[in-house]
C-alpha positions as CSV (number, residue, x, y, z in Angstrom):
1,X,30.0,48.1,40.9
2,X,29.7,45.1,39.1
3,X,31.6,45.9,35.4
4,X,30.1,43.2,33.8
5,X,26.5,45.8,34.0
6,X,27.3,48.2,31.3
7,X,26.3,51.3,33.3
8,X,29.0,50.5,35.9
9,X,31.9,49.5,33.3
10,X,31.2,52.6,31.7
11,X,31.3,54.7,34.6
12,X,34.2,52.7,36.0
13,X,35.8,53.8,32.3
14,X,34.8,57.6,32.9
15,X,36.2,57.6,36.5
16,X,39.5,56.3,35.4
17,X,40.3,58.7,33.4
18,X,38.4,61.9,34.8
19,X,38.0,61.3,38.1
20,X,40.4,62.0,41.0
21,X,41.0,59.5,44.5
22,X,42.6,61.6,47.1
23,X,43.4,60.4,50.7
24,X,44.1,61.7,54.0
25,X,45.3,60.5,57.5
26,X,42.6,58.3,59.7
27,X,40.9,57.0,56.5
28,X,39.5,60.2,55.5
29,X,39.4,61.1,51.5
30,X,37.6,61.6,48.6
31,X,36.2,60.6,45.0
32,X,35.6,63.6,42.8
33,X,34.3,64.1,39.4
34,X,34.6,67.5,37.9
35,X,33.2,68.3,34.4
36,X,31.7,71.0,32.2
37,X,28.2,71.7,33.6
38,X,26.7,71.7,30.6
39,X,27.0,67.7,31.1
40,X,25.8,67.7,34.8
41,X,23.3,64.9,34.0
42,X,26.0,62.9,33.2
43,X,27.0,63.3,37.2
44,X,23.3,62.6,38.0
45,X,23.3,60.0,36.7
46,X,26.6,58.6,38.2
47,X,25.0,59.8,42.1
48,X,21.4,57.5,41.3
49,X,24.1,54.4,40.2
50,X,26.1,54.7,43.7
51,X,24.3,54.3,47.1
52,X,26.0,56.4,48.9
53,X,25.6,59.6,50.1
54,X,27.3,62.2,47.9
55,X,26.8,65.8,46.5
56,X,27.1,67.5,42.8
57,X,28.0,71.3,43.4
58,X,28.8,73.9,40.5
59,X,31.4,76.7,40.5
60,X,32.2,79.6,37.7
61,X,35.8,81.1,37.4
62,X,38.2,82.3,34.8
63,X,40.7,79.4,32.9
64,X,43.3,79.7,30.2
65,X,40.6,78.7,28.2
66,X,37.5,80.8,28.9
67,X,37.2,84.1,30.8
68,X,34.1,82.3,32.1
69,X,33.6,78.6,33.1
70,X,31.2,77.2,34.7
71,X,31.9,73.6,35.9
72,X,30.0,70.8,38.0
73,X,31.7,68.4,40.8
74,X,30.6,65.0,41.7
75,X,32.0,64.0,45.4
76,X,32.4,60.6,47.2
77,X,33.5,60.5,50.5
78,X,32.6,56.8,51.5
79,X,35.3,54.6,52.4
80,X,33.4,51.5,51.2
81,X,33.2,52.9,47.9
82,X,36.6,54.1,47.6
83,X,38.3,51.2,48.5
84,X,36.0,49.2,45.9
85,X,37.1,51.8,43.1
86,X,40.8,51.5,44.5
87,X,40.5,47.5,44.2
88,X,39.2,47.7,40.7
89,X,42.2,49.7,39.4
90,X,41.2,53.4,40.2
91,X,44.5,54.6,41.7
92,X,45.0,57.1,44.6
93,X,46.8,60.2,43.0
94,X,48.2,60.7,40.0
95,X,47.3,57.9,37.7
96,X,47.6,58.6,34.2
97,X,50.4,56.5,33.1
98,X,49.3,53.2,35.5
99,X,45.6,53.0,35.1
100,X,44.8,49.7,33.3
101,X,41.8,47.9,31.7
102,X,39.9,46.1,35.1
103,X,41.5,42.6,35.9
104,X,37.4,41.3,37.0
105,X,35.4,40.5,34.2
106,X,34.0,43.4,32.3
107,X,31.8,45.1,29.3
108,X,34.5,46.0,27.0
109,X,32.6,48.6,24.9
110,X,31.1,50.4,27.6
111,X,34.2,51.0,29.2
112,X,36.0,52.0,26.2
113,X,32.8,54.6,25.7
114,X,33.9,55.6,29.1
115,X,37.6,56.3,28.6
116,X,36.6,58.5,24.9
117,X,33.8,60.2,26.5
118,X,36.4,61.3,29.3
119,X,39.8,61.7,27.1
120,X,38.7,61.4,23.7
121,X,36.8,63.0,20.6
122,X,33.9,62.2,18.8
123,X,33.2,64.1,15.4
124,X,34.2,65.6,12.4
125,X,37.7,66.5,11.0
126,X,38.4,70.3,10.0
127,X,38.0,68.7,6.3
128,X,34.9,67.1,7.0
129,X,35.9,63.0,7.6
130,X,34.3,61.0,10.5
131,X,36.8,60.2,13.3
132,X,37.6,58.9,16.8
133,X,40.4,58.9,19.0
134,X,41.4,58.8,22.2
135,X,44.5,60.6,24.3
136,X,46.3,58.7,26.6
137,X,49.2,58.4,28.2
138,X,48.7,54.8,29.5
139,X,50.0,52.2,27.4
140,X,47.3,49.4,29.1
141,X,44.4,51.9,27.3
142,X,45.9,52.3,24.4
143,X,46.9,49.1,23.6
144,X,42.8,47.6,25.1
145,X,41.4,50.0,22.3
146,X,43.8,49.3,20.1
147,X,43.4,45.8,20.0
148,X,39.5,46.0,20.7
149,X,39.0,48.2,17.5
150,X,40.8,46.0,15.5
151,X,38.7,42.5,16.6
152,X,35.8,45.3,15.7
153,X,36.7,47.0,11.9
154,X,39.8,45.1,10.9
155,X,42.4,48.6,11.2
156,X,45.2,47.8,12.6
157,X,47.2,50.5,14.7
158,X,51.0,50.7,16.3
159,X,51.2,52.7,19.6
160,X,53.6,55.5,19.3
161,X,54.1,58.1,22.2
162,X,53.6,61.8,20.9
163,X,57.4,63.9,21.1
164,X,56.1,66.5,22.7
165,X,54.0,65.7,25.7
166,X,54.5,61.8,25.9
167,X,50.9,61.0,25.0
168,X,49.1,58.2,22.7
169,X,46.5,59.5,20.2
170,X,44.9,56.3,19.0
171,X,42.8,58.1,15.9
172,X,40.5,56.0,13.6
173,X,38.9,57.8,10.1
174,X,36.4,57.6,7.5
175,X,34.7,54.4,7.9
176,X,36.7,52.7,10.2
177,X,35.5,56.0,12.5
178,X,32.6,55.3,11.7
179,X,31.8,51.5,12.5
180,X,33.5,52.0,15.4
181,X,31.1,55.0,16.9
182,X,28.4,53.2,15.8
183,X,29.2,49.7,18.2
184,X,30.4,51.6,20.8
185,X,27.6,54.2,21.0
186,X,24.7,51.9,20.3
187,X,21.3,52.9,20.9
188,X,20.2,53.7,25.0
189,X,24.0,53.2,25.9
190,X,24.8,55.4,29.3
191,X,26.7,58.4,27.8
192,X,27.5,62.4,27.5
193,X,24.4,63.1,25.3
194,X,27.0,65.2,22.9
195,X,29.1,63.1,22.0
196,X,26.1,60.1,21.7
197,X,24.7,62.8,19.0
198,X,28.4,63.1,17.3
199,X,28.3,59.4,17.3
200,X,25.1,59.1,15.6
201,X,25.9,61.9,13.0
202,X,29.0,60.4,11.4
203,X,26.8,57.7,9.9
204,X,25.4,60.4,7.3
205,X,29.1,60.5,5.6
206,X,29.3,59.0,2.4
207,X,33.0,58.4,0.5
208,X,32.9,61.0,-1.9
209,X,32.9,59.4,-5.5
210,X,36.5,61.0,-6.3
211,X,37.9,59.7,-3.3
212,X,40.2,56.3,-3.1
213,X,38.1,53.5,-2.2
214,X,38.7,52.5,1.5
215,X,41.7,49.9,2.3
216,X,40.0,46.1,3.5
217,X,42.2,44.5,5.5
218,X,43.2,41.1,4.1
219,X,43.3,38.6,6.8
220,X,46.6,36.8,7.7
221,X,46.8,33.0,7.2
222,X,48.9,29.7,8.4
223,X,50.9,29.7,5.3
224,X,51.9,33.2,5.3
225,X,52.9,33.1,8.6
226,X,55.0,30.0,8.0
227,X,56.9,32.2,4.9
228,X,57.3,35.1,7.2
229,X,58.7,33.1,10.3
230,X,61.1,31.9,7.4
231,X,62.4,34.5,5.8
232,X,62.4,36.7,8.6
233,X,62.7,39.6,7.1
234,X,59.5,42.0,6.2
235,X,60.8,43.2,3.0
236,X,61.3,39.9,1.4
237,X,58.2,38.7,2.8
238,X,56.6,41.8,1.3
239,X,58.0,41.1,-2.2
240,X,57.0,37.2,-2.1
241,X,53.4,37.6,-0.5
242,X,52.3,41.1,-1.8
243,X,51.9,42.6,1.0
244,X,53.4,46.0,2.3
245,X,56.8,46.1,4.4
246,X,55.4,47.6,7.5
247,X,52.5,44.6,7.3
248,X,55.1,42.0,7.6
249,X,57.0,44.1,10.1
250,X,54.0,44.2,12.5
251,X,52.7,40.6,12.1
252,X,56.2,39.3,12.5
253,X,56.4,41.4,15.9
254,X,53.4,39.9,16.5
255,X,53.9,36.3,16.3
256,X,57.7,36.9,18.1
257,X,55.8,38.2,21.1
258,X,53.1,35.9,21.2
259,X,50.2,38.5,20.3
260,X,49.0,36.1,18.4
261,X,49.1,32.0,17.8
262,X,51.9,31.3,15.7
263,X,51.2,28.7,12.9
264,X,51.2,24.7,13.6
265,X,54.1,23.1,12.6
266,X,54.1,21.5,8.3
């Protein structure tokens, strides 16, 4: 299970948010998997990657969702492999607030692929405009994408926990949706064939001609930093440097919580 191999940091990224570690007394326990069976393969492909003895089984019953369901279970009994999972940061349990990006080295965009192929969405809007997202309710994930899609298309995004059920939707549009699809869903990249098709369609979108012309993020520099840090307050930085208030309100969180260098000294 080396994570720096995209296959495993992408199953690694799948497991962690689909997959379920139980225990028992004497060592005894379980890994299992359970998706729709239309993406079995996906759980093939999983059993060729571990060697280990383990077993894909299908079952049909009625859900709140479907008077007919038909869904396919991947399970891992070996210790070995459990305890490698559990030491990687796959917790026993209920983990859905206190699962974290891997502390070992890792491939960042194939486990991100993982976590939205698992929790997320991949697709078109009801009005027709590219997007991605990603429901979480960990703060560690949403704050690795966060940050990782901004180093990757410039959009910058502030975590806010949804009223009703405590979750973060990180959601990305347009073309920000779609540059990000596109490097995380490059081509031969281990992934549910669905949502690697989803991927690949958003790049037909074209701005129409009567929309607004897509924001560019302007890039921060020493000298407005030093006039933030000064003022320190977003709305007068706002007026002085152009910018909008909640700009200067999140780069001056920013720099207080040492997300990012702060400028040398004049």
């Amino acid at each position: 299970m080396d994570l720096t191999v995209p296959e495993y940091a992408y199953m690694f990224g799948f497991l962690q948010a689909d997959g379920h570690l139980s225990q028992q007394s004497r060592q005894r326990g379980r890994l299992t998997v359970e998706i729709n069976a239309r993406d079995v393969d996906l759980l093939r492909r999983f059993q060729k990657l571990t060697p280990y003895n383990s077993s894909i089984t299908e079952r049909t019953r009625s859900t709140n969702f479907a008077e007919i369901h038909t869904s396919a279970t991947w399970s891992l009994c070996s210790l070995e492999a459990r305890t490698k999972l559990n030491e990687l940061g796959l917790p026993y349990g209920r983990k859905s607030k206190t699962i974290a990006p891997p502390i070992v080295e890792f491939s960042h965009r194939d486990y991100l692929r993982g976590l939205i192929d698992a929790d997320g969405s991949v697709g078109y809007t009801g009005k027709g405009f590219p997007f991605v997202s990603l429901a979480t309710a960990s703060t560690s994930i949403g704050t690795r994408l966060s940050e990782y899609a901004r180093d990757i298309t410039g959009a910058e995004r502030i975590l806010k926990r949804n009223a009703r059920d405590g979750i973060y939707n990180v959601f990305y549009a347009m073309e920000t949706a779609q540059n990000l699809a596109a490097h995380l869903y490059y081509p031969g990249c281990l992934s549910l064939e669905r949502k690697r098709t989803a991927a690949d369609a958003l790049a037909t979108w074209v701005r129409p001609a009567s929309m607004r012309v897509a924001y560019t993020q302007r890039r921060w520099n020493e000298h407005e930093d030093h006039v933030l840090l000064e003022l320190n307050s977003p709305k007068a930085a706002a007026e002085v440097l152009g910018r909008t208030t909640q700009s200067c309100n999140l780069r001056l969180w920013r720099l207080r919580n040492g997300l990012v260098p702060r400028p040398s000294d004049r």
